[in-house]
VOFI-57356 format. One record per residue: residue in one letter; x, y, z of N, C-alpha, C in turn. Coordinates in steps of 0.1 Angstrom, whole numbers, plus 5000, padded with zeros to 4 digits. Layout:
N
AXYZXYZXYZ...
//
This chain:
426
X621364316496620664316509621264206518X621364096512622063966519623863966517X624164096520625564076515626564066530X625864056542626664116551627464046557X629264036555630063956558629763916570X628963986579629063966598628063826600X626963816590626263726592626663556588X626963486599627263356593627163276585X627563176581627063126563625263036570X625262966584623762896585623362996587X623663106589622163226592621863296577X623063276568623063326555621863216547X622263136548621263026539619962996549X619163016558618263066563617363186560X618263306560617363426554617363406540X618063336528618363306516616463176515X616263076523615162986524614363056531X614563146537612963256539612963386531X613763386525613263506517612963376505X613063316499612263176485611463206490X610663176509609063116511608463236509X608963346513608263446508607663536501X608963436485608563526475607463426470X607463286468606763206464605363226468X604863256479603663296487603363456481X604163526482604063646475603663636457X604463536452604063566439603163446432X602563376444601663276446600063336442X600263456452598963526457598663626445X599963656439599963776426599563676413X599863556409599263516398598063446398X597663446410596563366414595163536415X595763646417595063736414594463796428X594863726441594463746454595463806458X596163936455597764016464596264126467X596564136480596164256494596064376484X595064476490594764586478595764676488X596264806477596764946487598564906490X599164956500600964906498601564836502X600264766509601064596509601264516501X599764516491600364426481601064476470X601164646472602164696458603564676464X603964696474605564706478605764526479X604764486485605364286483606164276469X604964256463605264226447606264286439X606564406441607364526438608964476445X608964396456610164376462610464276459X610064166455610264016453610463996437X609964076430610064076415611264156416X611664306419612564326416614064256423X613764216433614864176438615264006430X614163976423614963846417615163886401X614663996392615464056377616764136381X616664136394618364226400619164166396X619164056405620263916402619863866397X619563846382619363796366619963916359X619864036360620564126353621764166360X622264096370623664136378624963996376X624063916372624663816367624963746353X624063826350623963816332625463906326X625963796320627163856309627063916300X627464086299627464196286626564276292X625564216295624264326304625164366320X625664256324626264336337627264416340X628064426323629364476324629364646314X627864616305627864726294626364786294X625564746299624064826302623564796315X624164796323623764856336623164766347X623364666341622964476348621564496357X621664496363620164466374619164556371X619464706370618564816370618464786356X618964766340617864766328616964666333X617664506338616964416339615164396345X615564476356614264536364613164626355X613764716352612664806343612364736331X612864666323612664636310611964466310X612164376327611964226323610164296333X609964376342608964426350608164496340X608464546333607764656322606664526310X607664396312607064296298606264196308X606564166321605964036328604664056333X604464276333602864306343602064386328X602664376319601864446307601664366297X602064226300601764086287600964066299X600363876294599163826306599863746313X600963786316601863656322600963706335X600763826341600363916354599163986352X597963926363597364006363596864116360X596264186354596264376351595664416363X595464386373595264426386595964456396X596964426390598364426401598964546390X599164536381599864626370599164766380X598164816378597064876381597364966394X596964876406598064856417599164966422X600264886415601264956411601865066407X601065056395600465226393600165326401X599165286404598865336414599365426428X600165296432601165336444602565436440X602865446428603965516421603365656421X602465676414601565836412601365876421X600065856425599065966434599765856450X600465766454600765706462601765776469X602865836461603865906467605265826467X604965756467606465666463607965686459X607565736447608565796439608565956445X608165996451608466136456609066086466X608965976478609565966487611265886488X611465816476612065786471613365906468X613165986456613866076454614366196465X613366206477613566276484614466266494X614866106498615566066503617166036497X616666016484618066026477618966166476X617966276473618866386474619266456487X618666446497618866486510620366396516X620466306512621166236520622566206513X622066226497623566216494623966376488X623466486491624366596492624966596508X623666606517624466606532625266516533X625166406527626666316533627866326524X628366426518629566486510630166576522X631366536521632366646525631966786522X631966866531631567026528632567076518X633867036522634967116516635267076500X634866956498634666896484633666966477X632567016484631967056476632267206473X633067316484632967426482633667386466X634867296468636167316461634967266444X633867186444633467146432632967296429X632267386434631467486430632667596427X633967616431635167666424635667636413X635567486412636767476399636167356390X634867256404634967116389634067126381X633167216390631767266387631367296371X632567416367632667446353632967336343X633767246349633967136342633067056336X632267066344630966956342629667046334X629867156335629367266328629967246311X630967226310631867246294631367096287X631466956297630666856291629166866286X628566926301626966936292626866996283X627367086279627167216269627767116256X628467066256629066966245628466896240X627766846253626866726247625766766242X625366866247623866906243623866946229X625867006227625767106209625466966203X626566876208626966776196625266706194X624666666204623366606203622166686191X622266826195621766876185622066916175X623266886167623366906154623066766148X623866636158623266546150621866476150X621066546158619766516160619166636146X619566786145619166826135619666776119X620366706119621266636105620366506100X619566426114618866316110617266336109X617266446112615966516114615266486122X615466466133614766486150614766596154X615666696148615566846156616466906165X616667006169617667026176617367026191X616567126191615767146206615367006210X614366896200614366756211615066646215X616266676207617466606205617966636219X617966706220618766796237617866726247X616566776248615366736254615566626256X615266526251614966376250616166306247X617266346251618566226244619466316254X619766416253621066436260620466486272X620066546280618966596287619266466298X618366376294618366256303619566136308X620466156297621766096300623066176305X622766296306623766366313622466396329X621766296332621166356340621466286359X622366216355622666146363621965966373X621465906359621065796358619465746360X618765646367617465676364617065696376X617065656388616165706401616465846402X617665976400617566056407617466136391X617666096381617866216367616466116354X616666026351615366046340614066046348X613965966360612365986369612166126370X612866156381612566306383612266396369X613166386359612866456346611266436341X611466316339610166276335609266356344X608966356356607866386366607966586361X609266616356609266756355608466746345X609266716328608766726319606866706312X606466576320605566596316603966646318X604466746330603666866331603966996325X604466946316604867056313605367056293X604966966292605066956276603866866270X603566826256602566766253602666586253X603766536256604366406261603766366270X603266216269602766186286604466116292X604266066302605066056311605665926306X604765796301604965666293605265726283X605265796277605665856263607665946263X607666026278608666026279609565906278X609165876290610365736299610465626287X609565586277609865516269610965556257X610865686257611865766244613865776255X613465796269614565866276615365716282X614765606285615465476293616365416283X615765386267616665306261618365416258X618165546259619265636257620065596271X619565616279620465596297621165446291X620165326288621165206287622265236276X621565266263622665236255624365366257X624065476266624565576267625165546277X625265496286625865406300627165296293X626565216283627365126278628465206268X628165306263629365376254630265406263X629765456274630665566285631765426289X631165346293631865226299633165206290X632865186278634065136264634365236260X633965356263635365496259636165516270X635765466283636465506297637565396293X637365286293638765196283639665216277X638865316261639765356257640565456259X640065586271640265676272642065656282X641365496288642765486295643865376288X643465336274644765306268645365476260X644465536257645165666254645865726261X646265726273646665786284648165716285X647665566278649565506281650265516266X649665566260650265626245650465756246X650065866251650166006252650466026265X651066026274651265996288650666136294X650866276291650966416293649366456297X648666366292647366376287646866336300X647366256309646966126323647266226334X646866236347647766186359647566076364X647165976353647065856361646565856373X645065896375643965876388644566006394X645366116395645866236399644666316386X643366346391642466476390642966626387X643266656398644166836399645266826394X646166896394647566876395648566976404X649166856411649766926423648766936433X648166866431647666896451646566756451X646866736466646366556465644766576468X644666416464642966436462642166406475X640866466471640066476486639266366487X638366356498637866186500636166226503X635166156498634166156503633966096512X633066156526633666136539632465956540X632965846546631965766545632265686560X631465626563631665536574631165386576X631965266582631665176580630665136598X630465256599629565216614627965166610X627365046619626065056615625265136618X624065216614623365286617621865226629X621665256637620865286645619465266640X618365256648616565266643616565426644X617265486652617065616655617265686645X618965676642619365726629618465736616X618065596613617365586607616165706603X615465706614614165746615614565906618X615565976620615866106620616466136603X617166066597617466086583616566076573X615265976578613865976570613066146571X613166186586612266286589612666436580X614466396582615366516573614666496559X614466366553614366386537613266436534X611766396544610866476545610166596546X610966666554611366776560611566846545X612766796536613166896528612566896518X611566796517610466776507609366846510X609266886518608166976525608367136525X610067156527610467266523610367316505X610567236500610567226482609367256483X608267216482607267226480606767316485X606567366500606467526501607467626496X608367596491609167706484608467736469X607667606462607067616448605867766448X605567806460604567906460605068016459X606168016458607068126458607768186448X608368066442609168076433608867996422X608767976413608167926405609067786395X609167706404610567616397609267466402X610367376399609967246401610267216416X609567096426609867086440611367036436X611966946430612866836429613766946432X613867086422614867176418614767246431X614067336435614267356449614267306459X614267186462614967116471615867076470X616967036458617967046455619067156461X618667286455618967396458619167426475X617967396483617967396496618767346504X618967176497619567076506621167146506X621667196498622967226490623667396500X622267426496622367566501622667516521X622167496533622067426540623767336546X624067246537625267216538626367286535X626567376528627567446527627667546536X626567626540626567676554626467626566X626767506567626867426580625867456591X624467456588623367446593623067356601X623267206596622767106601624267056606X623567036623624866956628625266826621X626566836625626866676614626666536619X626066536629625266396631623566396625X622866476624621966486618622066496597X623666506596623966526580624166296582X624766316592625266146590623766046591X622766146599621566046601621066046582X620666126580620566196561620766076551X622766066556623265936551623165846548X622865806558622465686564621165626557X619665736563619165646556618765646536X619565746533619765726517620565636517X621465576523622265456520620865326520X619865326532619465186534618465266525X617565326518616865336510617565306500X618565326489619365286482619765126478X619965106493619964976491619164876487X617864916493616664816498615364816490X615564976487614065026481614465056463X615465046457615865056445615264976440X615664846438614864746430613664726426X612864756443610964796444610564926434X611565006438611165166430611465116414X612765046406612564996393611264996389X611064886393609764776390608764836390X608664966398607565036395607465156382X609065116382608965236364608665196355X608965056358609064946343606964976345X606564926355605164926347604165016348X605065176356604065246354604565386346X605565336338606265446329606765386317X607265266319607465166303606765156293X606765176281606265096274607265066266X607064916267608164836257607964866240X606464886238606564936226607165016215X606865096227607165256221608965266220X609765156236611165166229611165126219X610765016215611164916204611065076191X610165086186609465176178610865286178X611265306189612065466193613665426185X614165276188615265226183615565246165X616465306166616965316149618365406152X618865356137620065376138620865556144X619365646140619765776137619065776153X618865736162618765686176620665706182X621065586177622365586181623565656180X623065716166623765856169624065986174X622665976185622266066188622866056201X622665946204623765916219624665896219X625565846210626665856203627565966206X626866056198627166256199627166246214X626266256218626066296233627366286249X627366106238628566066252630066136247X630066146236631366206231631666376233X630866416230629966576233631066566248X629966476259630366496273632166516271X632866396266634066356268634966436262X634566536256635166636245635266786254X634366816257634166976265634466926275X634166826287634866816296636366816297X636966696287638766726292638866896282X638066956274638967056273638767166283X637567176290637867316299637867256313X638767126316639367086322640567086319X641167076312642567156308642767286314X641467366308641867506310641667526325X641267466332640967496346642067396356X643167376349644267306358643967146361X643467096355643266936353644066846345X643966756345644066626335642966646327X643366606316642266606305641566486303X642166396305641866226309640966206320X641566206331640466256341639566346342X639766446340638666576337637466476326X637666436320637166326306636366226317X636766126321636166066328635166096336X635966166349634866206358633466326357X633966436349632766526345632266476336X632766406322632566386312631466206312X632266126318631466026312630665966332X630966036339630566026352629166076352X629066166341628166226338627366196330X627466126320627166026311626265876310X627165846325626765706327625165686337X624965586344624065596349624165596365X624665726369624765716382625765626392X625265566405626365516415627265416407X625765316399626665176396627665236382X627165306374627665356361629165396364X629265446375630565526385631565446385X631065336393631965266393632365156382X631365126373632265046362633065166350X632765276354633465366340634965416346X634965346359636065446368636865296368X636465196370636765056367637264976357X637365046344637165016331638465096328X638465246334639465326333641065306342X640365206353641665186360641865286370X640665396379641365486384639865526390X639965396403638665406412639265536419X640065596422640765686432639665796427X639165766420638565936415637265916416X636365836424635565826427634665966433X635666026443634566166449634466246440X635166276430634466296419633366306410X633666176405632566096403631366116408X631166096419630066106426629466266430X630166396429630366526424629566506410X629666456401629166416386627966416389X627866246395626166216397625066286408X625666336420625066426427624566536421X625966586424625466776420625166806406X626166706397626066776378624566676378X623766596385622666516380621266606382X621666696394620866746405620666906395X621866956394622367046379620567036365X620966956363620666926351618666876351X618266866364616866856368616567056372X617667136375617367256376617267296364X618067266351618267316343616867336332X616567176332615167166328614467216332X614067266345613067326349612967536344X614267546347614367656341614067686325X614867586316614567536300612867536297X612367466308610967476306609767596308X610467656319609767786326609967926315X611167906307610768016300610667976285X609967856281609067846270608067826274X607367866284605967886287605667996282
//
């Protein structure tokens, strides 16, 4: 949030000594047991906590480079600081609160998917629903076999192995693929929702960090087997496309027309649920998708979309953690969840991805190396930040729109899937 080159270094170290007095007063009022009732005092506390386990987990070595730095740090240091007595249980409470029946996390995710399918290149996406699409189809299917045989081999099962392990880490990270999941799942199975998220988050970390150290090795394989590479060349024979971005600032207006779009299509999901019998997440997915590819929405209203999924992304991420960590965490239950036949299971999973992706990426005119990466462990990892250290690791940021093809649509994918998975075992 304080990153912006334009702002001078005394204006930098001014917002840097008012954002301290603020949090101090803020987390003054929270341990003293006096924070404002309703979403003042949930989004204060929610912003000032997460925004200081961000940078402790963005800065922290091993955690920043192999589990996902700021976002475990947020869910997992938020999940132990408001459910020990370090914090109030009235603020825990709160919080709660404001995440559930508050709307939060519905506004949250709404804004995420509206804005980052509208802000993709149209033509990138026709071209993903032709050719990469399947790709990303041959990883999940991989991952879900390999997950369930070795989930039925240690005796977890086949079907929850998929469910609860592969399911959630091919789902495209945690704000847009294990929340949403969770919010699907547990109306709809005998799991509560703290019972999901605590079985589904420790897989995203430790499954994020595999993808990282096979994207590595995936690209010392590439300089031993050369045939195997295009070296950041995706297709072959034909150059690569760009996800369209812009470095203009956005407007109050913008803003507030890209909020009313995410709205809007959350409103449409939801009156579509009367109809058709899916989850809102899934049919609004479907809508937003459906919509841009037919060039419905002029493209200043796709750029308003953008926009504010970018400054929600930016700003409201940290707050939205912090409210997973303590209204969907239980540290217990990971602890309890952790064993070895645990890590095999994600294990399978990430390799599953990395296996079916480069091979019917082969068959569909790809690199197998790349095809591997980007459907395979892009898919794998945890979303935007996951993207870029697996593509970083690999040496071959160029494949980014990709990538981001992965966490969008194969994340967005895979919340339909469950919903479908679920609807006909009712």
């Amino acid at each position: 949030m304080l990153t912006n080159n334009s702002i001078n270094p005394t204006d930098k170290r001014m917002i840097h000594i008012i954002f301290a007095l603020a949090a101090a007063v803020i987390l003054l009022a929270t341990v003293q047991n006096k924070m404002p009732t309703g979403i003042i005092g949930a989004i204060g506390v929610m912003a000032v906590v997460g925004y200081i386990l961000n940078v402790i987990g963005d800065k922290t070595p091993i955690l920043n480079q192999f589990f996902g730095g700021g976002a475990i740090a947020i869910i997992f240091g938020s999940s132990y600081l408001f459910h020990s007595d370090f914090m109030p249980q009235q603020i825990a409470g709160s919080i709660t609160t404001f995440m559930k029946s508050g709307g939060f996390l519905s506004f949250f995710i709404a804004s995420l998917v509206t804005g980052s399918i509208l802000g993709m290149d149209r033509e990138i996406l026709k071209k993903a629903a032709l050719k990469y699409i399947p790709v990303i189809f041959g990883g999940v299917i991989f991952a879900f076999l390999f997950a369930g045989l070795v989930g039925f081999m240690v005796g977890d099962g086949f079907f929850d192995s998929i469910m609860l392990i592969a399911l959630p880490i091919m789902g495209g990270g945690m704000g847009a693929g294990a929340v949403p999941l969770v919010e699907i799942m547990s109306g709809n199975t005998t799991m509560t929702a703290a019972e999901l998220m605590s079985k589904m988050v420790p897989a995203l970390a430790i499954g994020n960090a595999m993808a990282i150290v096979i994207a590595g090795l995936l690209n010392k394989l590439g300089t031993i087997y050369p045939s195997l590479t295009g070296n950041g060349q995706l297709i072959r024979g034909s150059q690569q496309p760009s996800v369209e971005e812009t470095n203009e600032k956005p407007s109050v207006d913008t803003l507030g027309i890209g909020a009313l779009l995410a709205i809007t299509m959350f409103f449409v999901g939801t009156m579509l649920t009367e109809v058709i019998s899916m989850h809102t997440y899934a049919l609004m997915i479907l809508f937003v998708a459906f919509v841009k590819v037919m060039g419905v929405i002029p493209r200043e209203l796709e750029k308003s979309a953008h926009a504010w999924y970018k400054f929600v992304v930016d700003n409201l991420t940290p707050a939205l953690l912090v409210g997973i960590g303590v209204a969907y965490t239980d540290l217990n239950q990971i602890i309890a969840s952790l064993s070895v036949e645990y890590f095999l299971m994600v294990f399978a999973t990430v390799v599953g991805a990395v296996v079916g992706a480069a091979l019917v990426g082969r068959l569909m005119g790809f690199y197998a190396i790349e095809a591997a990466l980007t459907a395979g462990l892009c898919m794998a990892n945890m979303g935007g930040t996951g993207d870029v250290a697996v593509l970083a690791a690999s040496r071959r940021m160029e494949l980014m729109p990709f990538a981001q093809i992965s966490s969008r649509i194969g994340g967005a994918f895979m919340l339909i899937l469950a919903t479908v998975i679920l609807t006909l075992l009712k």
